[in-house]
C-alpha positions as CSV (number, residue, x, y, z in Angstrom):
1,X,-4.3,23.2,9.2
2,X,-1.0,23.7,7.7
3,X,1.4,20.9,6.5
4,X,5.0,20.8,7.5
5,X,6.2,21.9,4.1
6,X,3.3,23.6,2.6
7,X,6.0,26.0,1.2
8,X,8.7,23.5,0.4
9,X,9.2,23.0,-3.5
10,X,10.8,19.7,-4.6
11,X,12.3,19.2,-8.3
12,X,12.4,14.9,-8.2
13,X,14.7,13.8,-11.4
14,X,14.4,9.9,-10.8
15,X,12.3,6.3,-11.8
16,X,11.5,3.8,-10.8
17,X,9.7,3.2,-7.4
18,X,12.1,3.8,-4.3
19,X,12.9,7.3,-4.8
20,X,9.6,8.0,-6.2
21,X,8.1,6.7,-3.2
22,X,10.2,9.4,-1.2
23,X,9.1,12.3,-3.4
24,X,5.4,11.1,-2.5
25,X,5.9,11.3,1.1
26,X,7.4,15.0,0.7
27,X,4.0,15.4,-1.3
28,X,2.0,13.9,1.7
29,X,3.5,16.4,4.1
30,X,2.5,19.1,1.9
31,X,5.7,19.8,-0.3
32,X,4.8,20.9,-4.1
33,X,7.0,18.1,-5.8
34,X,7.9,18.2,-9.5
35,X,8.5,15.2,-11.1
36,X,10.3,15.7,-14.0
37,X,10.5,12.5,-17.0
38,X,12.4,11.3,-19.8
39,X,10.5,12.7,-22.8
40,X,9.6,8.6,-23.0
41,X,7.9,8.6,-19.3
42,X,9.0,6.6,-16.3
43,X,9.7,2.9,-17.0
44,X,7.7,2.2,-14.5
45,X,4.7,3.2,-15.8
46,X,2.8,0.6,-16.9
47,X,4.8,-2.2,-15.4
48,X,2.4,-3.1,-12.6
49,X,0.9,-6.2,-12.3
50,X,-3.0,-6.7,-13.4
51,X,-5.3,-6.8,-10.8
52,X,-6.2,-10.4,-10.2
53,X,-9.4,-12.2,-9.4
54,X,-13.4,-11.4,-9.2
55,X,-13.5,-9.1,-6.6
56,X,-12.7,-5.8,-8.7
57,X,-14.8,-4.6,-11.3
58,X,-13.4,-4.8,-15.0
59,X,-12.5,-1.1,-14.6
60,X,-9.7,-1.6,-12.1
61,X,-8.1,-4.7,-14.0
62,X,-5.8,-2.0,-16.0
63,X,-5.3,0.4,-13.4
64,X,-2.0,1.4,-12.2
65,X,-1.9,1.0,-8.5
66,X,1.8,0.7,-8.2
67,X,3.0,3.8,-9.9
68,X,0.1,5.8,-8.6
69,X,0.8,4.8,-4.9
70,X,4.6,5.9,-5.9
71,X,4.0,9.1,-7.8
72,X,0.6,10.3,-5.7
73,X,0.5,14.4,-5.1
74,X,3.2,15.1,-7.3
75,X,3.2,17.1,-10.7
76,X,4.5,15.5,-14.0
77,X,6.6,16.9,-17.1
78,X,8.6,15.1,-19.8
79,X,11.3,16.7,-20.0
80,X,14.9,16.1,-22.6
81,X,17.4,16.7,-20.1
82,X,20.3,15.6,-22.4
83,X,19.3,19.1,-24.6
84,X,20.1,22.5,-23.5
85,X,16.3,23.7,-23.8
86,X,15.3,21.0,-21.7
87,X,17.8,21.6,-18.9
88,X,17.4,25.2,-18.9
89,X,13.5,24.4,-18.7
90,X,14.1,22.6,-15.6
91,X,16.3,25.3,-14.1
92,X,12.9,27.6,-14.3
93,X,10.4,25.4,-12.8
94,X,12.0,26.7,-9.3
95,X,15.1,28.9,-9.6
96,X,16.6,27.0,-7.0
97,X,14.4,24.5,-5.8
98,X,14.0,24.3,-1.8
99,X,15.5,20.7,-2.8
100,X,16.4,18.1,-5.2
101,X,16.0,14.2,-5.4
102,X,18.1,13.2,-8.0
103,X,21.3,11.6,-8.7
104,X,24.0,14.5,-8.7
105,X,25.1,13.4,-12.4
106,X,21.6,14.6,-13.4
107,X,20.8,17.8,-11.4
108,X,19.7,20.7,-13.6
109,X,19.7,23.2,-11.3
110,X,22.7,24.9,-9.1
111,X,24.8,22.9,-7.5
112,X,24.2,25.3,-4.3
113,X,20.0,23.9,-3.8
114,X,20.1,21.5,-1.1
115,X,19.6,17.8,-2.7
116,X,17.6,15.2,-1.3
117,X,18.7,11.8,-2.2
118,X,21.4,10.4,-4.0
């Protein structure tokens, strides 16, 4: 069965969790979202807090949940957006985008691709 945006491709230039967790729900509905990272990864990675007590095995006492949950379905690149070789990289990963979630100060692409976000 098809999902709603099985077609849809979503550039996502943000941190953080709240508009990460959009970009995952795009993802969930079947959108192919790029997330696209300072060269020195989302802050949040690696900020969650350790699994706690003697229910989980040892392997899930470094795990991630929190960014995962956040950044599930989604693609990943580090990119420099503050060098011309790094925006104009972006500006080919979907020349336009179907949309964009990012703040408009750091778009790559044409101001003309519909935005998501703010």
């Amino acid at each position: 069965m098809a999902a709603p945006l099985d077609d849809v491709v979503v550039l996502e230039i943000d941190n953080w969790m709240a508009a990460p967790s959009a970009g995952a729900v795009l993802a969930d509905m079947g959108a192919r979202v790029i997330k696209i990272e300072p060269i020195s990864g989302d802050p949040m990675r690696g900020m969650s807090r350790p699994v706690k007590g003697d229910r989980f095995d040892e392997v899930f006492k470094d795990y991630d949940f929190q960014f995962d949950v956040d950044n599930r379905g989604k693609e990943s690149i580090a990119v420099a957006l503050d060098q011309p070789e790094g925006r104009h990289g972006a500006e080919k990963l979907s020349d336009p985008p179907d949309a964009q979630q990012a703040p408009a100060s750091r778009l790559p692409v044409a101001a003309s691709s519909p935005t998501i976000g703010a």
